[in-house]
C-alpha positions as a Python dict, from the first residue, in 0.01 Angstrom:
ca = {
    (1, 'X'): (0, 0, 0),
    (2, 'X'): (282, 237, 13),
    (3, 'X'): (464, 379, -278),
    (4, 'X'): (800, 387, -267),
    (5, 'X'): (1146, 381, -463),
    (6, 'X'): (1150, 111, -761),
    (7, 'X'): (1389, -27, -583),
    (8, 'X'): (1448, -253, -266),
    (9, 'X'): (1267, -100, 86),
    (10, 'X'): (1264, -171, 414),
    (11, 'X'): (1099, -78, 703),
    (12, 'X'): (1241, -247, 938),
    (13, 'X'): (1399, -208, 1334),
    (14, 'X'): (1594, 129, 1347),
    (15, 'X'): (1868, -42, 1581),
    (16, 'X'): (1936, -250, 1269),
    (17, 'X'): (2087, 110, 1062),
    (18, 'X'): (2417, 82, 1238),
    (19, 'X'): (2446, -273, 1103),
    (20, 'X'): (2376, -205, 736),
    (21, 'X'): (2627, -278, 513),
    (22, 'X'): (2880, -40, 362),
    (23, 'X'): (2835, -143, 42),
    (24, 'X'): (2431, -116, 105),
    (25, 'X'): (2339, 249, -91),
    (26, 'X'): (2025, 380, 88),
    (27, 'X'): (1842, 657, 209),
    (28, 'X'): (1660, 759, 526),
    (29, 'X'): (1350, 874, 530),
    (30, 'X'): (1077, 929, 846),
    (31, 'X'): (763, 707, 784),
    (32, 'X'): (613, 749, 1106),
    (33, 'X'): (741, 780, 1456),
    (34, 'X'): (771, 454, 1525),
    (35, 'X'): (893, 319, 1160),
    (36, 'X'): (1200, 443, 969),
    (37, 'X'): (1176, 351, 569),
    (38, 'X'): (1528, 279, 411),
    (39, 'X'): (1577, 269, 23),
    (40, 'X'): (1790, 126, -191),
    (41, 'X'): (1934, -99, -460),
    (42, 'X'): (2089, -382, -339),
    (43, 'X'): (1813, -662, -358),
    (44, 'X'): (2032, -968, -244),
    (45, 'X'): (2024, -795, 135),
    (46, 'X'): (1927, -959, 430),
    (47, 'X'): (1910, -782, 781),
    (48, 'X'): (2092, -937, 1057),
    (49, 'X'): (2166, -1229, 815),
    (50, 'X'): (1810, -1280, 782),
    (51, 'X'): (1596, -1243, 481),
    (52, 'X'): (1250, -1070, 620),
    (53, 'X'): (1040, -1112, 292),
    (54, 'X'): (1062, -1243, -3),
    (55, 'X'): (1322, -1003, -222),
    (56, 'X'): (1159, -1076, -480),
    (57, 'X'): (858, -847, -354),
    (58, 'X'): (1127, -568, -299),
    (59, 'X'): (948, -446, 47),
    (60, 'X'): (1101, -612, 365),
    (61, 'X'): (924, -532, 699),
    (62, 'X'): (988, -543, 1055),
    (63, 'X'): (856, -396, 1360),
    (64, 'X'): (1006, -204, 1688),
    (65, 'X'): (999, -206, 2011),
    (66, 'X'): (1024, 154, 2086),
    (67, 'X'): (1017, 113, 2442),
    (68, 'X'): (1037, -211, 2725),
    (69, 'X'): (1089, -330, 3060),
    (70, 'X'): (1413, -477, 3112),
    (71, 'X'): (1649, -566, 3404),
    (72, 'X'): (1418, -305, 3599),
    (73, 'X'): (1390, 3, 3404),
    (74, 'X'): (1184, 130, 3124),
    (75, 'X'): (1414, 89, 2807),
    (76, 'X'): (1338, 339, 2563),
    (77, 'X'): (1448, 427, 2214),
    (78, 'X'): (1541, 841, 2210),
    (79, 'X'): (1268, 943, 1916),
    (80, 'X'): (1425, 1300, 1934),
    (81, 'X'): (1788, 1129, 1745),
    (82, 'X'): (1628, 917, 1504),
    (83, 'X'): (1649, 871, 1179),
    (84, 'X'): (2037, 973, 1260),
    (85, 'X'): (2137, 813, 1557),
    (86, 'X'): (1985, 548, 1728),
    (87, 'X'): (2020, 623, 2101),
    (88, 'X'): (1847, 420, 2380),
    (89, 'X'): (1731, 575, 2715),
    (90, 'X'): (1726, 346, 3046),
    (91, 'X'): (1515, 528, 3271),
    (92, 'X'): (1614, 396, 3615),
    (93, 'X'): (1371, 624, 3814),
    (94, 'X'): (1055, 812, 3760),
    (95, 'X'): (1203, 1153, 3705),
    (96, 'X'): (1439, 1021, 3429),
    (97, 'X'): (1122, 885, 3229),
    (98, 'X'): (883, 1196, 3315),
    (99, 'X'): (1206, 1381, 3104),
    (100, 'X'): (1169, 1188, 2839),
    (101, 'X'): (810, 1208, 2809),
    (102, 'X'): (822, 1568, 2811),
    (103, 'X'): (1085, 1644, 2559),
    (104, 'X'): (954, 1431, 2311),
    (105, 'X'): (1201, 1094, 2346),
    (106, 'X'): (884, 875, 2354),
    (107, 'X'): (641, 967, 2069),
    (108, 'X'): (279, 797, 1973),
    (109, 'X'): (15, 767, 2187),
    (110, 'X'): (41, 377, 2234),
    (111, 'X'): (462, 435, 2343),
    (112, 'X'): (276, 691, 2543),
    (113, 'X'): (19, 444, 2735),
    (114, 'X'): (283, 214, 2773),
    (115, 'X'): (539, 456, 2964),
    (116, 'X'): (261, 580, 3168),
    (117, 'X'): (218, 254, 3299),
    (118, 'X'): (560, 122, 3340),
    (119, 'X'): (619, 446, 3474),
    (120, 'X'): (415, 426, 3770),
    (121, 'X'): (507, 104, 3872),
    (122, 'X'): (893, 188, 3843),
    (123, 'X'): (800, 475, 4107),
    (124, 'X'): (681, 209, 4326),
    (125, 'X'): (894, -70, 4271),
    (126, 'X'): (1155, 23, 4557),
    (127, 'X'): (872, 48, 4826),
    (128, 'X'): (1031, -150, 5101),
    (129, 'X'): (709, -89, 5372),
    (130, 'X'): (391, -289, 5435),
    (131, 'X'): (177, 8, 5490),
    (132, 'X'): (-66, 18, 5207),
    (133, 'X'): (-168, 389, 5250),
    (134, 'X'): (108, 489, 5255),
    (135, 'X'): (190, 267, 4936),
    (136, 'X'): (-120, 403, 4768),
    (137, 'X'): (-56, 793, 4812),
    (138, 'X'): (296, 704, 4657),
    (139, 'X'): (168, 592, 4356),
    (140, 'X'): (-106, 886, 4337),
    (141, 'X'): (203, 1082, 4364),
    (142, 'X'): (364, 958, 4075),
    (143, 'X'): (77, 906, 3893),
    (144, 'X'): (17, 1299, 3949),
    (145, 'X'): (384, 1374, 3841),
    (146, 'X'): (342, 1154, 3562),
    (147, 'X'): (54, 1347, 3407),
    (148, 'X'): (264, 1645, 3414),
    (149, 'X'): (530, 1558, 3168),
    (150, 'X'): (220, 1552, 2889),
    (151, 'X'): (-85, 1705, 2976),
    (152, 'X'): (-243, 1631, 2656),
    (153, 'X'): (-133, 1243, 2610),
    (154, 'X'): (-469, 1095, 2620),
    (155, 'X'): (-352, 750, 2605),
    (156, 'X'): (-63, 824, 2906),
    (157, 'X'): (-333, 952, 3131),
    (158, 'X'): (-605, 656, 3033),
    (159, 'X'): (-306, 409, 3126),
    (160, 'X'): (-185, 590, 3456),
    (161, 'X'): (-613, 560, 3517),
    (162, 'X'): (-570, 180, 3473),
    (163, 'X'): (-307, 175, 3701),
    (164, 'X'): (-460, 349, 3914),
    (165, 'X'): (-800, 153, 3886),
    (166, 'X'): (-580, -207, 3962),
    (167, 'X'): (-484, -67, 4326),
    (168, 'X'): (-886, 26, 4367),
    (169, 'X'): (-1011, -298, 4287),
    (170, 'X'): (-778, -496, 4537),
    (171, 'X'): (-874, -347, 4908),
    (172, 'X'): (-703, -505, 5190),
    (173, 'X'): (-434, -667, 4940),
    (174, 'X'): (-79, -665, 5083),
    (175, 'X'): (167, -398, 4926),
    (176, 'X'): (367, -715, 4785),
    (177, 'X'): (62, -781, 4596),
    (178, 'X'): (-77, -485, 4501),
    (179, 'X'): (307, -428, 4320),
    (180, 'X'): (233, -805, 4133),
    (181, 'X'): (-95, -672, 4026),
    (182, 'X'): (58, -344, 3897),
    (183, 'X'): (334, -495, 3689),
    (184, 'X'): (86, -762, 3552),
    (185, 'X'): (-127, -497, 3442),
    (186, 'X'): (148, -268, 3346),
    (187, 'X'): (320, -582, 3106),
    (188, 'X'): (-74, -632, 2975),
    (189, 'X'): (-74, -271, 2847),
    (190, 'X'): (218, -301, 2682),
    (191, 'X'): (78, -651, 2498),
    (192, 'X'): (-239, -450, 2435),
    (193, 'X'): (-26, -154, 2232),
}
């Protein structure tokens, strides 16, 4: 459905630029913010030794993840460098991801839903205590915070809601429980988008 060069495309993983060949010609050009579209006229390519279509059709695709959870952080890719650089975020800590939220690093309103949610359970994540209350006003407290890195991001807000809604619907659940709950529904948002 999309018209391109005559000759070979890909839309594939933007990680997978750095490992293009040299002797791959191509250029770079923004399909969306979560796809990059590379041109050009070598048709016997394969991406990470891997053949993704059929050459013969010309168009290879692939898809991103643009942002994760991984070894305890919310792994992100930097939208703001692409289609030049390929940078990766690891946001560690709340304030780290609310930053990249609001300058732009995570982009589409799905990316957006996803670091909302992820988000709020990496604020709560470290809570070592057993009081739920006090549990609970922590993670209206970064679900506040949260909202004010994009105050517009329907999707980011509807996810932090979720969230939000998960801790509601389990009263009298230990704080061990209600972070189990979280991350489930946190990981199910993220299958979801």
């Amino acid at each position: 459905n999309m018209s391109l060069s005559p000759s070979l495309s890909i839309v594939f993983l933007p990680e997978l630029i750095t490992e293009l060949s040299s002797s791959f010609i191509f250029t770079k050009s923004k399909y969306d913010d979560n796809t990059m579209i590379i041109s050009g006229n070598n048709f016997g390519y394969s991406v990470n030794g891997r053949i993704v279509q059929d050459i013969s059709k010309n168009i290879f695709y692939m898809s991103i993840e643009t942002i994760k959870w991984t070894k305890g952080c919310v792994r992100i890719i930097d939208q703001t460098r692409l289609p030049g650089k390929l940078v990766h975020i690891n946001c560690r800590d709340v304030k780290t991801l609310w930053k990249a939220i609001r300058r732009l690093s995570v982009r589409g309103a799905p990316a957006l839903g996803i670091a909302g949610a992820f988000g709020l359970f990496l604020g709560v994540q470290d809570y070592k205590g057993a009081d739920r209350r006090k549990f609970i006003r922590r993670a209206q407290r970064v679900s506040r915070y949260l909202r004010r890195s994009r105050p517009t991001a329907v999707n980011l807000f509807n996810a932090l809601d979720e969230m939000e809604a998960v801790i509601q619907a389990n009263p009298g659940v230990p704080v061990s429980r209600l972070k189990e709950a979280l991350f489930r529904k946190a990981a199910a948002i993220f299958e979801e988008d």
